[in-house]
Each structure stands twice: as structure tokens, then as C-alpha cells.
C-alpha positions as CSV (number, residue, x, y, z in Angstrom):
1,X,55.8,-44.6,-59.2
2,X,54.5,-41.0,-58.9
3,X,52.1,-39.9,-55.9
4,X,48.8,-38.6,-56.6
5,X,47.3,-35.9,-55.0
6,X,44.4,-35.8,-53.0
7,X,41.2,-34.8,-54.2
8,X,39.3,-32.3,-52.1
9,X,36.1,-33.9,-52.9
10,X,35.1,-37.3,-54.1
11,X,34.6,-38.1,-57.4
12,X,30.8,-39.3,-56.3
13,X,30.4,-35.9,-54.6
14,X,31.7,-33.7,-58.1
15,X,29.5,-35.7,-60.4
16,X,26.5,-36.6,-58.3
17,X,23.8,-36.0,-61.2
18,X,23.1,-37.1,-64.6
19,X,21.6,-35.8,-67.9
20,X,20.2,-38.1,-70.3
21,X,21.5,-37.0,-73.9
22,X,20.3,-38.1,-76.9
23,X,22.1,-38.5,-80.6
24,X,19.8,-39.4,-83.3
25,X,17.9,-42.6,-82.2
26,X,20.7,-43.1,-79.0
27,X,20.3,-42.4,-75.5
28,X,23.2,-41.3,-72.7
29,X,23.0,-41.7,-69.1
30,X,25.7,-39.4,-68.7
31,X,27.3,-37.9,-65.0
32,X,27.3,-34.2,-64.7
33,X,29.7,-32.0,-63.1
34,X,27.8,-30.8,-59.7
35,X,29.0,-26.8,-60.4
36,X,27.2,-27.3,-63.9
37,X,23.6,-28.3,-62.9
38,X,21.8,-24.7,-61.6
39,X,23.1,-23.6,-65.2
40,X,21.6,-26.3,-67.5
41,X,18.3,-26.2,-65.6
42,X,17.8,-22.2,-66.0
43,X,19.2,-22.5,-69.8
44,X,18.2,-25.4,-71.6
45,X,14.4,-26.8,-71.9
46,X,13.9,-30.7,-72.6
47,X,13.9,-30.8,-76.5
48,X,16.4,-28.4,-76.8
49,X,19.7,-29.0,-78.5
50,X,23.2,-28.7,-76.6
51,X,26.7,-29.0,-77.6
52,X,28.2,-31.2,-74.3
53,X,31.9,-31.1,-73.5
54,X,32.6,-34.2,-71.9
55,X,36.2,-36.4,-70.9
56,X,36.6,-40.1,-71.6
57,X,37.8,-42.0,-68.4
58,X,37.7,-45.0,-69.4
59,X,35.5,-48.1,-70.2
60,X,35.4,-51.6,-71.9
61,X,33.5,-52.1,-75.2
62,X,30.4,-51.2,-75.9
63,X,30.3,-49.6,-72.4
64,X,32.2,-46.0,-72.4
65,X,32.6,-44.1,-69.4
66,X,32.2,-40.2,-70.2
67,X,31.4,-37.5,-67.9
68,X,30.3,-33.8,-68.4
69,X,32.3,-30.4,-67.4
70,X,30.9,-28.0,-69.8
71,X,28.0,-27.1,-72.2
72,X,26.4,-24.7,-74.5
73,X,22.8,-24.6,-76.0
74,X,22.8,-24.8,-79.7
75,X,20.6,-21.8,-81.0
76,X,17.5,-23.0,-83.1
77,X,18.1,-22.8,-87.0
């Protein structure tokens, strides 16, 4: 079996925040990646559509685990 390599920073330390999305009539607790958070609170307002990039890492049924490393504000139609 392979070694992994060391983190510089704890997960918990890189994702110490969380947005909550929502999708239709759902709502997402989700983790958000520390470097991201000065950016989504000078560019998107509560209310305001976003597209979020986010990677699955892992979960059981009906309990995904996602977290956030990018995003962009959807302009209004």
C-alpha cells in the first residue's frame, strides 16, 4: 500500500465554514473552502443565485458528504 502525503493544513482548518444552499424547496449545510469565504461575502447577497463547484467525498445514503472549492454568481435573467 501507497503512502500518503501529508497535508500542510487540516482538513478542519481548510474548510472551517459553511454556506447553506438551497435547490428548489431543499436546504445544504455545506463546508466551504477557507480561501473562498472573503469572495462570496463581497459578491453574492442572500437571495442571490450561484453556480457552486463542489467534490463528493463520501457518505452513506441519504446523507452525502460534499464540500465547496469554487463558485460563481449566476447573473439575474
Amino acid at each position: 500500500m501507497g503512502e500518503l502525503y501529508p497535508s500542510p493544513l487540516p482538513v478542519e482548518e481548510l474548510f472551517d465554514q459553511d454556506i447553506l444552499v438551497e435547490e428548489g424547496s431543499r436546504e445544504y449545510w455545506v463546508p466551504v473552502q477557507k480561501v473562498l469565504v472573503p469572495a462570496l461575502e463581497r459578491e453574492i447577497e442572500p437571495g442571490d443565485q450561484v453556480e457552486v463547484f463542489a467534490v463528493f467525498i463520501g457518505g452513506r445514503v441519504p446523507d452525502w458528504i460534499f464540500l465547496v472549492n469554487e463558485s460563481d454568481a449566476v447573473a439575474p435573467e
